[in-house]
C-alpha positions in Angstrom: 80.5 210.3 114.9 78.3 209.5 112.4 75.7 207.0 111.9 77.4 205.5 109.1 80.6 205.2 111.0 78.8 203.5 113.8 77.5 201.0 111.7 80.4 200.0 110.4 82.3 199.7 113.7 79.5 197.3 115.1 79.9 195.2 111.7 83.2 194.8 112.3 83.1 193.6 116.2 80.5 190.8 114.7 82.8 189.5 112.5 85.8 189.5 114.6 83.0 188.2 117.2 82.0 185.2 114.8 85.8 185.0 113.4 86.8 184.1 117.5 84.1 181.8 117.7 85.0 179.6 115.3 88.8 179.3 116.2 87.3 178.3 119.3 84.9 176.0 117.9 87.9 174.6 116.2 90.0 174.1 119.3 87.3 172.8 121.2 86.6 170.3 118.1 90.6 169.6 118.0 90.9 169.0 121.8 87.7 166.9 122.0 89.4 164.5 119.1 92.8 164.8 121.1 91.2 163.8 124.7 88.2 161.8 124.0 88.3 160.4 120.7 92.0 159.6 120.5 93.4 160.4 124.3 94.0 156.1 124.6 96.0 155.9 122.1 98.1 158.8 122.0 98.3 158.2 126.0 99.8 154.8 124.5 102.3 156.8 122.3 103.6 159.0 124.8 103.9 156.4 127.3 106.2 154.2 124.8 108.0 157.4 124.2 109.5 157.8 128.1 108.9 153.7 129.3 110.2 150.5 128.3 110.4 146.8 128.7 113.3 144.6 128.8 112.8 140.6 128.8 115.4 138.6 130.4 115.2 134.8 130.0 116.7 132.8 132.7 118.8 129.2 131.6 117.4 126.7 129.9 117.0 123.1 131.5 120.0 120.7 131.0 119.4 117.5 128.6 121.0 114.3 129.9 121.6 110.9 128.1 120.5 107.9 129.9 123.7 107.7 131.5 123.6 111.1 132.8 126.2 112.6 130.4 125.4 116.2 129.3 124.1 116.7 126.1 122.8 120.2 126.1 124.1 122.8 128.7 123.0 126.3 129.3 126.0 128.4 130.1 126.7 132.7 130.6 127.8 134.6 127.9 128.1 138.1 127.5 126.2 140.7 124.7 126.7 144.2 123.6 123.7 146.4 123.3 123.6 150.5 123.2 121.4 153.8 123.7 121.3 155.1 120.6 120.5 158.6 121.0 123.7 158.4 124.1 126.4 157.9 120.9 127.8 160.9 119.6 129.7 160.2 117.3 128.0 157.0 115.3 130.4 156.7 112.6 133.8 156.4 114.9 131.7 154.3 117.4 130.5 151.9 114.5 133.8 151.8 113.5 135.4 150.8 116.5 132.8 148.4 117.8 132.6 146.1 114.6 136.7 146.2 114.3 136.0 144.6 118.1 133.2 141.8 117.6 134.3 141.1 113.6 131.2 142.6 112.4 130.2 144.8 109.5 130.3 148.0 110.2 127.3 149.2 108.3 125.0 146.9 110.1 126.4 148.7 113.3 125.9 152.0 112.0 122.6 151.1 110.9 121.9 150.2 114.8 123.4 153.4 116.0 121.1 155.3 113.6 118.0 154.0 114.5 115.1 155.7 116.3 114.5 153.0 118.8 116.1 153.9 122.5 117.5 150.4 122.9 119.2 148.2 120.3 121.2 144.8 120.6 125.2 145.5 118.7 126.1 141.2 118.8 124.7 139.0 121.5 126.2 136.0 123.4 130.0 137.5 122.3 133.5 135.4 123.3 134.8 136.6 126.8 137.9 138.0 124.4 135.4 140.4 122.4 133.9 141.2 125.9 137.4 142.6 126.9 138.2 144.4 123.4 134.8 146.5 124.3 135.3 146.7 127.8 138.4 148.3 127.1 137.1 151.0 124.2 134.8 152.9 127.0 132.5 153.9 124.3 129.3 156.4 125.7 126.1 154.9 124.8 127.4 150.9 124.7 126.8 148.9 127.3 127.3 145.2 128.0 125.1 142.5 130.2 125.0 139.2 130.8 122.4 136.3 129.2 122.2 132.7 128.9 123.7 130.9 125.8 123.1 127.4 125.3 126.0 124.6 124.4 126.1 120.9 122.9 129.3 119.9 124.3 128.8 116.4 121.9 128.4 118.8 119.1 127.0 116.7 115.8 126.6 113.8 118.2 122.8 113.2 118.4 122.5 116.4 116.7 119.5 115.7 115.0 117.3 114.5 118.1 118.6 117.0 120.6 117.9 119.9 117.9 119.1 123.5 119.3 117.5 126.7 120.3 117.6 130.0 119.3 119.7 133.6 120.9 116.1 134.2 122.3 116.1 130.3 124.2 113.6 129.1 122.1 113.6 126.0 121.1 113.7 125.5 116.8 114.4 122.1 116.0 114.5 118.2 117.5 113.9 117.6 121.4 114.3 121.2 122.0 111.6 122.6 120.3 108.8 119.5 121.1 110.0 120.0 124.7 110.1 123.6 124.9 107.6 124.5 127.5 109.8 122.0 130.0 113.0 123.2 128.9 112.3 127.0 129.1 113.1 129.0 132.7 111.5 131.4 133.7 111.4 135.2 132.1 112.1 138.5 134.1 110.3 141.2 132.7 111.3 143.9 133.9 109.3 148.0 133.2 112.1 151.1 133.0 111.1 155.1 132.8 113.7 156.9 130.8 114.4 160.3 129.5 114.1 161.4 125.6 117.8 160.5 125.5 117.1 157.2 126.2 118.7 157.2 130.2 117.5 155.0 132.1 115.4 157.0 135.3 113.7 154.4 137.4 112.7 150.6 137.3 109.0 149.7 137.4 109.4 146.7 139.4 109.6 143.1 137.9 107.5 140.3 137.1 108.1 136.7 137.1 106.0 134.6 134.2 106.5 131.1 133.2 107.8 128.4 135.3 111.1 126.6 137.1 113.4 125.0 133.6 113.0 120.7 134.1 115.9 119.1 133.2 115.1 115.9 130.6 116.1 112.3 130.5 116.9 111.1 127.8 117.2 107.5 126.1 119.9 107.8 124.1 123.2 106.7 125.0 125.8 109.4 123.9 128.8 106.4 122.9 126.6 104.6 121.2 125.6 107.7 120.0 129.0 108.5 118.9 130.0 105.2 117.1 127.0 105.3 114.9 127.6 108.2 113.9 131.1 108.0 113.2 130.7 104.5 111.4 127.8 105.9 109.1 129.6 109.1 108.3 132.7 106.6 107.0 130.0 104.3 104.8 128.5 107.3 103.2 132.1 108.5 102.0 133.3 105.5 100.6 130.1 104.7 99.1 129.7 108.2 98.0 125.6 108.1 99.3 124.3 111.2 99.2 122.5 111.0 102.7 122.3 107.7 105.4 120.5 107.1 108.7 121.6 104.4 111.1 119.1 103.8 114.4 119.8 101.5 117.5 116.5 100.6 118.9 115.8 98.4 122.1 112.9 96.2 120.5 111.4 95.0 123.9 111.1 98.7 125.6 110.8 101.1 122.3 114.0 102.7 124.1 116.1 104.8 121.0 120.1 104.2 122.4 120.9 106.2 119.1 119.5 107.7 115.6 122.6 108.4 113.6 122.0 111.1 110.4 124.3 112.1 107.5 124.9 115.0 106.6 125.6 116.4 109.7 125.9 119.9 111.5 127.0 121.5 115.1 124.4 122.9 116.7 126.7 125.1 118.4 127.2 127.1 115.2 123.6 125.6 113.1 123.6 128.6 111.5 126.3 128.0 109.4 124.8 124.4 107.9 122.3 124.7 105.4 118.5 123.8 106.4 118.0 120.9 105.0 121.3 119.5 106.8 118.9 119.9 110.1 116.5 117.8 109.2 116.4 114.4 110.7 116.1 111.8 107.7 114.7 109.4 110.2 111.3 110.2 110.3 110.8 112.9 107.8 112.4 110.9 104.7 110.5 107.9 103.4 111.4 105.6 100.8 109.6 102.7 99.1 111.6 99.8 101.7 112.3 97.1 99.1 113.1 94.0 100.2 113.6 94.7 103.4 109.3 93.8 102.8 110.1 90.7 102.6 110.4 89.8 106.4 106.9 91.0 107.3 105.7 89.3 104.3 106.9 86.2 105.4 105.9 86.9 109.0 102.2 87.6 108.0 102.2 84.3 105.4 103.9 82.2 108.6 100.8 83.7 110.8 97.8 82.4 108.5 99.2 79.0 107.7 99.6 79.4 104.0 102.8 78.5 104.1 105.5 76.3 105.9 109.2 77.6 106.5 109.4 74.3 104.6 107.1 75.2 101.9 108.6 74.6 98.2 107.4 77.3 95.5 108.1 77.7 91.9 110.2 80.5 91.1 109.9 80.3 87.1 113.9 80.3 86.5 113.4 84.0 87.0 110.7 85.3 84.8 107.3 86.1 85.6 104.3 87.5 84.2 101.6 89.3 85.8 99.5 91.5 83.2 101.6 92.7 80.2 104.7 92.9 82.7 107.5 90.7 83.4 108.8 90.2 86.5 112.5 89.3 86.8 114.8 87.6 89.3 118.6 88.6 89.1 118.8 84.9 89.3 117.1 82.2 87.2 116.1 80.4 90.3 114.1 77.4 90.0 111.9 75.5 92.8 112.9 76.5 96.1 111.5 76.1 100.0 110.5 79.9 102.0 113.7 80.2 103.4 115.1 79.8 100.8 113.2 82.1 98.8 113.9 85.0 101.7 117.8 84.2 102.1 118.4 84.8 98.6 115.8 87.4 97.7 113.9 86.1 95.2 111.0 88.7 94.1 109.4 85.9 92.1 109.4 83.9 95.3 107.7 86.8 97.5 105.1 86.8 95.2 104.2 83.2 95.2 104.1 83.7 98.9 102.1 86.9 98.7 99.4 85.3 96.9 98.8 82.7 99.1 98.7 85.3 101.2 96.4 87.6 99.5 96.5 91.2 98.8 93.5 91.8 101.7 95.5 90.3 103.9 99.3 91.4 103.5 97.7 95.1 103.4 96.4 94.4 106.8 99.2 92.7 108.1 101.6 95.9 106.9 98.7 98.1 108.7 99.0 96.1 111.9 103.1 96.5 111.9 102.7 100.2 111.0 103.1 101.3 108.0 101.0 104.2 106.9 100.8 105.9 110.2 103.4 107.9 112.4 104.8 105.9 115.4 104.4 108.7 117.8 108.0 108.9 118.6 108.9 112.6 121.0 109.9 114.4 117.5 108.9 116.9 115.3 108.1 116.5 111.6 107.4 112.6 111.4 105.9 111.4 108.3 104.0 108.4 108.0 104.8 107.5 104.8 101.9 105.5 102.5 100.4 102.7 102.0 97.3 102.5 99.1 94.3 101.0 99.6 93.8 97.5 97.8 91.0 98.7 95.9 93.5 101.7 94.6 96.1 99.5 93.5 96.2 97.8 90.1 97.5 94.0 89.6 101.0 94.8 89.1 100.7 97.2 91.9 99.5 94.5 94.3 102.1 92.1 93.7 104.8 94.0 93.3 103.8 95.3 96.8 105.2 91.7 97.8 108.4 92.9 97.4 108.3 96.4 98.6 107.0 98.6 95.6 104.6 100.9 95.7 105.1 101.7 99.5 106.8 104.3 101.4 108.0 104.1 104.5 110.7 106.0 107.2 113.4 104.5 108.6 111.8 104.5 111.8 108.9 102.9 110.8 111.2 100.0 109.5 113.0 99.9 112.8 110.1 99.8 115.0 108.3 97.0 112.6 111.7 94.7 112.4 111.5 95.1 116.5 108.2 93.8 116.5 110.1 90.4 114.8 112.4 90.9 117.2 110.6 91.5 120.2 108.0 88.5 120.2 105.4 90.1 118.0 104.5 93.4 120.1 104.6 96.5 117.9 106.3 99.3 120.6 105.8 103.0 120.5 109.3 104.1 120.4 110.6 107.2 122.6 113.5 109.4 123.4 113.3 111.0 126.8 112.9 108.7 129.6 111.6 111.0 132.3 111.7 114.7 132.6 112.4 115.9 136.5 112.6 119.4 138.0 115.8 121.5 139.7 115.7 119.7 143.0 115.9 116.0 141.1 112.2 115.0 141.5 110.7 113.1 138.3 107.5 115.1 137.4 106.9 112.6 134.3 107.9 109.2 133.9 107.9 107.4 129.8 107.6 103.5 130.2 107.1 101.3 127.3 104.3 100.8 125.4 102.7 98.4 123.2 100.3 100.2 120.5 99.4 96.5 119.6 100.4 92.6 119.0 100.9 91.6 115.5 102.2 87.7 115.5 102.3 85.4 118.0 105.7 85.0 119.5 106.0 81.4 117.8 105.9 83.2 114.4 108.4 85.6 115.3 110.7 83.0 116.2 110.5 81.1 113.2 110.9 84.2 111.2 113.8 85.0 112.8 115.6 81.8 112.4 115.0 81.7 108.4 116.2 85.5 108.4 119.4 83.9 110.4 119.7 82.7 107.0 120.0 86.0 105.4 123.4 86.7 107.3 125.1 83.7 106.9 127.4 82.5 103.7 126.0 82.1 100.7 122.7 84.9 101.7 122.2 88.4 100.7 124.4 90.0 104.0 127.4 87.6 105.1 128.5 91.1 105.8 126.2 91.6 108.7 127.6 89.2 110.9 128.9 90.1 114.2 131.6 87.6 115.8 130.2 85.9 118.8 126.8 86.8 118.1 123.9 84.7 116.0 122.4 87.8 114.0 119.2 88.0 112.0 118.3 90.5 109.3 116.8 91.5 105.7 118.4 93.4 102.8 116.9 96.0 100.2 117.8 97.7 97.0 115.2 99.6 96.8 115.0 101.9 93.7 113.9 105.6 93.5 111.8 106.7 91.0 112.8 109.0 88.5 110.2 112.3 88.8 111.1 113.2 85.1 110.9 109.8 83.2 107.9 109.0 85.9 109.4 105.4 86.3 112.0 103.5 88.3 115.8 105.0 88.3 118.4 102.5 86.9 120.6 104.6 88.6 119.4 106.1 91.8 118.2 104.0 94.7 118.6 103.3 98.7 120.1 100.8 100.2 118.7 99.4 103.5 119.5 96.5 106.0 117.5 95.7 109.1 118.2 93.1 112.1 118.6 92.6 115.4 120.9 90.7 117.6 121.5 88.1 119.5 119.0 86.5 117.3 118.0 84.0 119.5 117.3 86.8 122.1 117.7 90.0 120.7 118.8 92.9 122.7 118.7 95.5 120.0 117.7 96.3 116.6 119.7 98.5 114.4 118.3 99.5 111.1 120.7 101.0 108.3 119.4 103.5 105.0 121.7 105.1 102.3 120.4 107.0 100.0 121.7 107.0 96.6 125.0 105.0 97.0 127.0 104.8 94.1 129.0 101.4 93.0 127.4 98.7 94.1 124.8 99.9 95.3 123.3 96.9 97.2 121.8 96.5 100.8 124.1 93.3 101.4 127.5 95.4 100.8 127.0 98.8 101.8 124.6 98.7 104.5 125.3 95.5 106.3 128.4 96.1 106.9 127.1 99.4 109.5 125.3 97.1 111.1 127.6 94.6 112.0 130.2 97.3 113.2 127.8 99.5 115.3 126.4 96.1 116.2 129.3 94.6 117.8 130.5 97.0 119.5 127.2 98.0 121.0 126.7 94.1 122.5 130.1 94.7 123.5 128.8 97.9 125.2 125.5 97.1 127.1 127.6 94.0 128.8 125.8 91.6 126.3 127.1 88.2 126.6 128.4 86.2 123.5 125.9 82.8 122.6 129.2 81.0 121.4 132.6 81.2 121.7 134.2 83.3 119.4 136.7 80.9 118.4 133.5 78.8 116.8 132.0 81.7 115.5 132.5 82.8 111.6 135.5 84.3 110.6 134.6 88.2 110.0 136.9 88.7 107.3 135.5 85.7 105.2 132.1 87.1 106.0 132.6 90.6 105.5 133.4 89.4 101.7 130.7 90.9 99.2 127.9 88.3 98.5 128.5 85.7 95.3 124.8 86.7 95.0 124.0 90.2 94.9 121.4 91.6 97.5 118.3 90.6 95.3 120.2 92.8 92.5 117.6 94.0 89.8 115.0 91.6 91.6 115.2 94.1 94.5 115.6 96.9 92.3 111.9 96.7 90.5 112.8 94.0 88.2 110.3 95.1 86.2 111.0 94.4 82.2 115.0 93.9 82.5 117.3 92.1 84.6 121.5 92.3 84.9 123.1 92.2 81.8 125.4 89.0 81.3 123.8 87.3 84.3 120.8 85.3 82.9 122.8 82.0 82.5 124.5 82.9 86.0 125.2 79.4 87.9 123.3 78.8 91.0 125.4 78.8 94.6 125.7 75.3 96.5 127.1 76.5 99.4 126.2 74.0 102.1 124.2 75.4 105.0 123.7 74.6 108.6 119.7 73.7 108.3 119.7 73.6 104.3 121.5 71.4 101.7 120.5 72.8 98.2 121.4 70.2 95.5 120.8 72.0 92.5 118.3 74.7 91.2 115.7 72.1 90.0 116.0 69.0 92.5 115.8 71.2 96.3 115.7 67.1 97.4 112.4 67.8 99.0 108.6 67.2 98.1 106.8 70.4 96.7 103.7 71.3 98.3 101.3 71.4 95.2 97.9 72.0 96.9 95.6 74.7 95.7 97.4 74.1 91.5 95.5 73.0 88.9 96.1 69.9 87.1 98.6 71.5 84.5 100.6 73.4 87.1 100.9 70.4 89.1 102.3 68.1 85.9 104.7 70.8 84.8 106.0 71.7 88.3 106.3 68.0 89.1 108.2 67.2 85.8 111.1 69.1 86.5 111.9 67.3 89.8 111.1 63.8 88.3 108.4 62.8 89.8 105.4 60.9 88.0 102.1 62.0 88.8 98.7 60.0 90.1 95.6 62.5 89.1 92.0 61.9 91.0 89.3 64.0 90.7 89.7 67.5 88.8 90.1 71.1 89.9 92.7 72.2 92.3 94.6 70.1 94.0 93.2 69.7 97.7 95.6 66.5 99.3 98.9 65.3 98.5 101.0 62.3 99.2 103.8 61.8 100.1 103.1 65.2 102.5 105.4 68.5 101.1 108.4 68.8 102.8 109.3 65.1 102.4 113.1 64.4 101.3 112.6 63.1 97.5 114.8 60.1 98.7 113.0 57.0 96.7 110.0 59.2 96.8 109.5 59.0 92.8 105.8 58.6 92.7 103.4 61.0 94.0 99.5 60.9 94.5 97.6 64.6 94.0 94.0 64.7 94.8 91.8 67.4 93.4 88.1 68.8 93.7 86.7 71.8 91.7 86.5 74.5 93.8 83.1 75.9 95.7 
């Protein structure tokens, strides 16, 4: 062989030499990325390609009222789940097993189609449907058994108990902020299957979580009930578009009942719209109206600046503060407090509020709790607003007085009328009483709390007698009363403002009423919102009338004894009569700049009370108190009531005599003294 053939021999075994290296430097490149720089991961992949998990979670706890009725029950249901890569033949299996459980058939077929080894067809399925796939024998579709939970009161109480999802879980009310008591225990449980998605071997369990605790509640599920039934029938006829009734027990905080419309079964939630689940009791809030009134009166009663007694002008129902006038549905002249709170004069409550003082009342509303949560057991509780002084204008101040500019949830107003009710204690209300595991044993006790005192209990009984007032003929709420029973209470109109006119609705506003009875020793406090009622859209006739029938027959209920007999007691059909005056009417409604028409020359009522003759609007027959008025305002207030006048000294009027308060009798002559002021 030739040299030249030679050479060319040994050129060729170096390149296919250096060609072999390479692919092996390759390789060796590939494989060191495979193992080393990527072996966890695709160790991971392959390991979810032939192993699997399954979760399993065992029965929620049981909720119980405070009777020990069930409310919220975890019970065995069947599901249908399948192996997708076991089905054969998807499209006749699809087919089949929708016609079965009532389900599209695409969605199945989708399923069926998947990649995944395990997918769920319909969970929680009606024993029936369990039987119509039972029967089709279908290879790849299997069936087990989970827990499924069940409101047997179904919209009773809907909106505190709340519901949970297919998964256990709780989503809304008690279930969801009690989750982590409520939720059992979850198997988990490893599985090694083939590529066809058999099942080989189980990779033991494991046990996470805890024991289910069963709860306690403080509702009472037939009190529960008739709330709910009588404020479903008010919202009808007055064709509201939303109402909220809540029984409170004012010494303890205890809720018997919190009462929403609209309503929906949590057995089936998913077939109400979202905003149906949401409990209007804490996370709506309205400016309260007059309903302010009370805890006006109960702040002015607490300083001393007035008297229940105490006679104030109300300007025959027009008032200015600033460029705006304030109006009165009535053209009510001189009148005493009660007075001025049993007929709702705005004029009034801001005679009283500045006496007061805006520092003051905005501490007074701070100390009864408005502009803070309550820190009731629920999610999603507002706590409403409350400005600053120093943020609020004039008008904004005094028209604060009568529950403008203010927002507040119905279960702020609740809890603040209990504190009237209660002695003066503002109470943390709650909903679950204690919360105990399987074998009975409480783990967690609630008791009641007070977050603070407000009044002395002295005030709150005097404020409670002049809201007695409120309820009987001739106030704002003769509809309120409950045969049997003294009752106590305050309307509001409030109205809603308009977000495209940026003012005050003529139109749109919500209607409250808030007492507690007996009055003399109240055992509960029910407080009553519709929102948006159309007609007459007053406190006095659409919302007083809740009260007094979930009021009766929850006295009647929790064994409460009647303070008179009934045969002395007024008759509830003359009292359930709408008002001769309206509940505040445009006063309550803003009254800002316009007032009913045809009702400016309106005659004023002289119904005869039990503690209060009124005369007529401008002779009350008692003495006005006049201290802290100048000179003029004491000679014109004076005039109308026929009095003459002795002046000494100059300023504001410091001493008075005959004292206020004192029947006008032959009392024609009365002596001011006055003294500028430091």
């Amino acid at each position: 062989m030739r040299i030249k053939d030679k050479r060319w021999i040994r050129i060729r075994i170096y390149v296919t030499g250096i060609c072999f290296l390479l692919v092996l430097g390759v390789i060796f490149l590939r494989a060191y990325q495979l193992q080393i720089l990527e072996g966890s991961r695709l160790s991971s992949l392959a390991k979810e390609g032939y192993t699997g998990r399954l979760t399993f979670t065992t029965q929620r706890g049981t909720i119980f009222d405070r009777n020990g009725k069930e409310l919220a029950v975890s019970i065995e249901v069947g599901s249908v789940y399948s192996y997708p890569k076991r089905v054969k033949d998807k499209t006749r299996t699809a087919a089949l097993i929708a016609r079965a459980l009532d389900i599209d058939k695409r969605d199945v077929v989708k399923k069926l189609q998947s990649s995944r080894s395990f997918v769920w067809i319909k969970r929680k399925v009606t024993p029936e449907e369990i039987k119509r796939v039972r029967e089709l024998n279908l290879a790849g579709i299997e069936l087990t058994r989970e827990s499924r939970r069940y409101y047997p009161s179904m919209d009773t109480g809907a909106h505190i108990i709340g519901f949970a999802s297919q998964d256990n879980k709780g989503l809304e009310g008690i279930e969801l902020h009690y989750n982590w008591y409520l939720e059992g225990q979850q198997i988990r449980v490893n599985r090694i299957h083939d590529a066809l998605g058999r099942t080989l071997v189980f990779d033991g369990t494991r046990m996470e979580e805890h024991d289910p605790y069963d709860l306690i509640l403080t509702l009472d599920k037939d009190i529960s009930y008739k709330a709910q039934r009588t404020l479903r029938k008010a919202v009808e006829r007055s064709g509201a578009r939303s109402g909220v009734c809540i029984v409170m027990r004012p010494r303890t905080g205890e809720i018997l009942a919190m009462a929403v419309v609209p309503e929906f079964n949590p057995n089936i939630f998913w077939h109400s719209r979202p905003y149906e689940w949401r409990n209007r009791a804490v996370t709506d809030c309205f400016e309260p109206g007059s309903t302010l009134k009370a805890f006006l009166l109960a702040a002015a009663l607490e300083d001393g600046v007035i008297t229940p007694e105490t006679v104030l002008d109300c300007e025959r129902g027009e008032y200015a503060i600033g460029n705006y006038i304030i109006h009165d549905s009535r053209p009510f002249g001189v009148l005493p407090v009660r007075e001025i709170i049993r007929f709702s004069s705005n004029i009034g409550a801001i005679k009283i509020g500045q006496r007061l003082g805006a520092k003051r009342f905005h501490y007074y509303l701070q100390r009864f709790g408005f502009g803070e949560r309550t820190g009731i057991d629920l999610p999603g509780e507002r706590k409403g607003t409350l400005k600053s002084v120093g943020d609020t204008s004039l008008l904004g101040q005094n028209t604060l007085y009568f529950g403008q500019g203010i927002s507040a949830s119905p279960l702020q107003l609740a809890v603040a009328f209990g504190a009237i009710a209660n002695g003066g204690h503002l109470m943390k209300p709650y909903l679950v009483k204690s919360i105990v595991d399987q074998g009975g044993e409480a783990i967690k006790e609630s008791y009641p709390v007070v977050r603070r005192d407000i009044i002395t209990s002295e005030t709150a009984q005097e404020v409670r007698r002049i809201l007695e007032g409120v309820v009987r003929k001739g106030g704002t709420a003769p509809g309120a009363a409950i045969e049997g029973y003294p009752v106590a209470g305050k309307t509001g109109t409030a109205q809603k403002v308009d977000p495209i006119k940026r003012s005050y609705s003529d139109k749109k506003c919500v209607a409250f009423f808030g007492g507690f009875a007996p009055s003399d020793s109240p055992s509960i406090v029910i407080l009553v919102a519709l929102d948006e009622p159309q007609g007459k859209p007053y406190g006095g006739i659409v919302a007083a009338p809740v009260f007094s029938d979930v009021g009766r027959w929850t006295l009647n209920h929790l064994n409460v004894t009647p303070s008179f007999p009934p045969a002395t007691a007024s008759s509830p059909a003359s009292q359930a009569r709408p008002p001769r005056l309206s509940d505040g009417g445009q006063a309550e409604r803003g009254g800002l700049g316009h007032e009913p028409a045809g009702r400016r020359n309106a005659s004023y009522p002289t119904e005869r009370d039990e503690e209060i003759v009124v005369l007529n609007p401008d002779f009350p027959g008692t003495i006005p108190d006049v201290r802290g008025l100048g000179v003029r305002e004491v000679l014109k207030k004076t005039k109308r009531l026929g009095l003459k006048v002795i002046v000494k000294g100059s300023g504001l009027a410091v001493e008075q005599s005959p004292a206020s308060g004192t029947p006008l009798g032959k009392h024609r002559l009365l002596t001011v003294t006055f003294r500028p002021p430091c």
